[in-house]
C-alpha positions as CSV (number, residue, x, y, z in Angstrom):
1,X,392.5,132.3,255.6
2,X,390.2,131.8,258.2
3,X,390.6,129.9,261.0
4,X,387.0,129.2,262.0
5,X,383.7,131.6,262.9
6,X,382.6,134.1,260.6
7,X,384.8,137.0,259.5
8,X,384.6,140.9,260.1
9,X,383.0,141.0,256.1
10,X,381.0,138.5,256.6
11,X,379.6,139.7,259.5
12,X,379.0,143.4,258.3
13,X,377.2,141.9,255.3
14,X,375.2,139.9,257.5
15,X,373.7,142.5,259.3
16,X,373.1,144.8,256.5
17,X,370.8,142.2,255.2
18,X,369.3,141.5,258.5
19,X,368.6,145.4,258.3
20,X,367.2,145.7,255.0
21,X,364.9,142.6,255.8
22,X,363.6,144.4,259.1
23,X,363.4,147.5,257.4
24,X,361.1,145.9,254.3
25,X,359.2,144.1,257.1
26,X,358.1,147.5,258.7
27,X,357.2,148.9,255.6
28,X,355.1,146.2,254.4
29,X,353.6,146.2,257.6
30,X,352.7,149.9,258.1
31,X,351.6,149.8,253.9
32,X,348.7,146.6,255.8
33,X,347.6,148.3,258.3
34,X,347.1,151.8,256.5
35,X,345.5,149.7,254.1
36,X,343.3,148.1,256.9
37,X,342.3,151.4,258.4
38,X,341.0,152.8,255.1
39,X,338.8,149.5,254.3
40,X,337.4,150.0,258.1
41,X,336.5,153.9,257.3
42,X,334.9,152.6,254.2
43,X,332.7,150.3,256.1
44,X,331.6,153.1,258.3
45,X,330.8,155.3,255.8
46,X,328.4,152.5,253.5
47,X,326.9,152.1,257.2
48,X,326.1,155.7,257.9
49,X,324.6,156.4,254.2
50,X,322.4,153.4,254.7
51,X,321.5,155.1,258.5
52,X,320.9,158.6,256.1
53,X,318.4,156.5,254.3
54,X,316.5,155.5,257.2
55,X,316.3,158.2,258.5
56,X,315.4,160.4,255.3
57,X,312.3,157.3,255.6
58,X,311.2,158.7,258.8
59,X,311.2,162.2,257.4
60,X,309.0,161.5,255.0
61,X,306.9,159.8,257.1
62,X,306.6,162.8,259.2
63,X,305.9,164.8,255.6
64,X,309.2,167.0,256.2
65,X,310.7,165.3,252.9
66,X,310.3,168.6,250.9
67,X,311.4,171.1,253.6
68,X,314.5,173.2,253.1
69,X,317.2,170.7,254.8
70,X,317.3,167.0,255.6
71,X,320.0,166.5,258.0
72,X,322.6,169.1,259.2
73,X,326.4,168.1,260.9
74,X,327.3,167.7,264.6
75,X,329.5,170.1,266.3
76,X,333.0,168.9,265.8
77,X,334.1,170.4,269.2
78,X,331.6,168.8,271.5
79,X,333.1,165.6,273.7
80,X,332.1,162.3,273.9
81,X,330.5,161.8,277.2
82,X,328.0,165.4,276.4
83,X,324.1,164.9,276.0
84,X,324.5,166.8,273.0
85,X,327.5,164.7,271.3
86,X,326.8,163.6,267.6
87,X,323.4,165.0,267.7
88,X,322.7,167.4,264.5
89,X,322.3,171.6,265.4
90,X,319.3,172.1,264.0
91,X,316.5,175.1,264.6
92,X,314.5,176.1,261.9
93,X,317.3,175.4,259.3
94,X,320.8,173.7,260.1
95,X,322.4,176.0,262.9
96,X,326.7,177.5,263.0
97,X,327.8,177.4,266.5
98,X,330.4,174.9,268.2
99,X,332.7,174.4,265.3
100,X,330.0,174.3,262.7
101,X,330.9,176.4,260.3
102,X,328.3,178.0,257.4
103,X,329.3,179.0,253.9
104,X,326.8,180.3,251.4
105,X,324.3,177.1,251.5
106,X,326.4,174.5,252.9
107,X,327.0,173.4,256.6
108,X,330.2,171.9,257.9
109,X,330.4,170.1,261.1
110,X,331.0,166.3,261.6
111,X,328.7,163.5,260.9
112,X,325.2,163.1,263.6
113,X,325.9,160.1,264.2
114,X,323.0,160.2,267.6
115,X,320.8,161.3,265.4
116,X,321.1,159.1,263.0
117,X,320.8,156.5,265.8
118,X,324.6,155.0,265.0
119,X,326.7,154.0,268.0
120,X,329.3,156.5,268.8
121,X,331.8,154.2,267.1
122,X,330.7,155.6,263.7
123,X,331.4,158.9,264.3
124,X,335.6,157.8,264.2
125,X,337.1,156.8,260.9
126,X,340.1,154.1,261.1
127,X,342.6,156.6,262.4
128,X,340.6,157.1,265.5
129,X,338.8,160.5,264.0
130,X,336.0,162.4,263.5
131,X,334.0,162.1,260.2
132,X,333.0,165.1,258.7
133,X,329.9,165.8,257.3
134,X,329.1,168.6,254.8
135,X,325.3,169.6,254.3
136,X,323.9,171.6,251.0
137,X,320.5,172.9,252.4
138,X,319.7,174.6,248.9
139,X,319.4,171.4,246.9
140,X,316.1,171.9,245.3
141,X,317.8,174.4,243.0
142,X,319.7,171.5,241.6
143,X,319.0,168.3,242.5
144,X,321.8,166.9,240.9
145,X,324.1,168.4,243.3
146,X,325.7,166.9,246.3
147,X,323.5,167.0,248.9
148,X,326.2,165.7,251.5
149,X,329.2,164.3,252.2
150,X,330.9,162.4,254.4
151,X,334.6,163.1,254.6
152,X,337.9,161.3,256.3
153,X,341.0,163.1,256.1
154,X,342.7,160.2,255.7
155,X,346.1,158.9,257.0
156,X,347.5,162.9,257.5
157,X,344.4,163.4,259.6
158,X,345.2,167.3,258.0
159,X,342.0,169.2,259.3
160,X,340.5,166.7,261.2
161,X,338.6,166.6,264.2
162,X,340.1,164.6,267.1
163,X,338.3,161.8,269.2
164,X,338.6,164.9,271.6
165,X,337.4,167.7,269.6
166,X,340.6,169.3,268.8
167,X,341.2,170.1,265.3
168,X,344.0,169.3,263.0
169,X,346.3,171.9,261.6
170,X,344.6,172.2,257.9
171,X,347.2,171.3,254.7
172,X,348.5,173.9,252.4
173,X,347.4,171.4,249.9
174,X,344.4,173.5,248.1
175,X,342.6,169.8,247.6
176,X,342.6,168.8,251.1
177,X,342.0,172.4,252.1
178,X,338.5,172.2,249.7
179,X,337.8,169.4,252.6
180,X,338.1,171.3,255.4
181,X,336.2,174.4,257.8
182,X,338.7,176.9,255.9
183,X,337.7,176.2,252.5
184,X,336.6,179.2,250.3
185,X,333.3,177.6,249.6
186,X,332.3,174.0,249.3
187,X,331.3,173.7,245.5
188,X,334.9,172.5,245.2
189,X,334.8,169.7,247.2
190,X,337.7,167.4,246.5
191,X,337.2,163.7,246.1
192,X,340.6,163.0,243.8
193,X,343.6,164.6,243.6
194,X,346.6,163.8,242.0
195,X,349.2,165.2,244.4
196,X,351.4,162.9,247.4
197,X,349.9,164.8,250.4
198,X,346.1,164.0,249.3
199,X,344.6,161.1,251.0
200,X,340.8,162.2,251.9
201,X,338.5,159.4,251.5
202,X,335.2,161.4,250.3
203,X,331.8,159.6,249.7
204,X,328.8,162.3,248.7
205,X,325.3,161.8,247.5
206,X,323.1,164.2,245.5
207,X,319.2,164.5,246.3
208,X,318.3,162.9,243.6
209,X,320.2,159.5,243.9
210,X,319.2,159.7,247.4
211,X,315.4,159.7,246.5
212,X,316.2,156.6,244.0
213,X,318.0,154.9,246.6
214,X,314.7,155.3,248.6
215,X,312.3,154.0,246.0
216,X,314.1,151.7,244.3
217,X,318.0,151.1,245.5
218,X,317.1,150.1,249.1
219,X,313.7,149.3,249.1
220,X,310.4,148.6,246.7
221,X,307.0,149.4,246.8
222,X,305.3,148.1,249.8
223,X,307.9,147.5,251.3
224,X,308.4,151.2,251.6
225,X,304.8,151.4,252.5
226,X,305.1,149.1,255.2
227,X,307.9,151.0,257.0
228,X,306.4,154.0,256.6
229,X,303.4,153.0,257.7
230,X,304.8,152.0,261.0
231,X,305.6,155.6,261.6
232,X,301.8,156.2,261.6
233,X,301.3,157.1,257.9
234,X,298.1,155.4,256.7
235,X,298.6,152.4,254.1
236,X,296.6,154.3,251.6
237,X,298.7,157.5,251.5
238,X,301.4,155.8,249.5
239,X,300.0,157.5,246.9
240,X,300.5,160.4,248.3
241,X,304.2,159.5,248.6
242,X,304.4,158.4,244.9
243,X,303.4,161.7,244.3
244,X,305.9,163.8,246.3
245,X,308.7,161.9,244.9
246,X,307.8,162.7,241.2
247,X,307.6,166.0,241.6
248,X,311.6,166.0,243.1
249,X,312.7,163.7,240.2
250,X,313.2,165.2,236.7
251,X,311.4,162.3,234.8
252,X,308.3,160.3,237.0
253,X,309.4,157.1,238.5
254,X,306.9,154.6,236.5
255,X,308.0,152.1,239.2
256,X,306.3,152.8,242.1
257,X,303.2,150.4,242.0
258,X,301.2,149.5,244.7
């Protein structure tokens, strides 16, 4: 019998509960704000394919829509407070220096996020890193192919770019590898994978669903006309754009009325 307080078993089961409360409250807690930090990269992402729309807009306004690329990657390894940070390599064709690395047709670097007149705060998913951006610059072969994507390596970070431009050791894991500037090639891109160490986020777009996002998904008719014609393209060449677009697409967009 006790004669008053708590005893030693009382108190050791106590604490072990105390423990296992603190403990659950930490894992709850690191499971929100994971959770929170995916939903932010998200966000950037749906920003910076609506910026790819614009400025695919003020390529065709400058009658470059047809030409062999759109939009190539940013060095990975250039730093913040550069001239050139987030601004795509581009020459005649997309261009491999810096970290950009080029595989058959495709072009990895991270997304041009100056170029695409973002604020540097897109350039960072919700871990604090670099996007990356991978470019297919032969996508007239097959226009249903992915013409980009935009890639965050997730919590792991594995093969990521740092806010400073130093990489991340790449994962053994062959998906997360397909993601990164050691990949074999990039027509194994990995979006899903059933394994614990995957946790890319991966948002791509082929040509063709970016030219319907144009004319239809985005914006209608003259609308489109209107923008464009603020980049000096007369009102009356729509038509003209009408008929670009319909010789990309694989069936005529009956849409497009002015």
């Amino acid at each position: 019998m006790k004669q008053g307080g708590f005893s030693l078993l009382e108190h050791s089961v106590t604490m072990t509960i105390l423990s296992i409360l603190i403990c659950g409250g930490v894992i709850v807690s690191e499971v929100s704000i994971d959770n929170h930090k995916k939903n932010e990269t998200i966000k950037k992402m749906l920003v910076i394919e609506k910026a790819i729309i614009a400025y695919s807009l003020k390529t065709i306004a400058r009658s470059n829509f047809l030409s062999t690329h759109f939009l190539c990657p940013a060095s990975p390894e250039i730093i913040i407070n550069h001239s050139e940070f987030g601004k795509e390599l581009k020459g005649n064709n997309c261009l491999a220096y810096d970290g950009v690395i080029k595989k058959q047709n495709y072009y990895f670097g991270v997304v041009p996020i100056r170029t695409l007149e973002l604020p540097d705060y897109y350039m960072f998913d919700g871990w604090g890193r670099r996007l990356s951006f991978i470019v297919n610059t032969n996508m007239k072969n097959n226009l249903t192919q992915k013409l980009y994507y935009i890639i965050s390596h997730g919590t792991n970070g594995k093969g990521a770019y740092n806010r400073d431009g130093f990489q991340i050791p790449v994962s053994g894991n062959i998906a997360e590898k397909n993601n990164s500037n050691v990949a074999d090639n990039y027509q194994n891109i990995s979006d899903f994978a059933i394994t614990p160490e995957f946790d890319d986020i991966v948002k791509g777009k082929s040509y063709i669903t970016l030219v319907r996002d144009i004319t239809g998904g985005i914006l209608l008719n003259k609308a489109l006309c209107k923008i464009l014609n603020l980049n000096t393209l007369p009102y009356s060449n729509c038509s003209l754009l009408k008929s670009k677009i319909q010789t990309l697409c694989h069936e005529k967009i009956e849409h497009l009325t002015y």
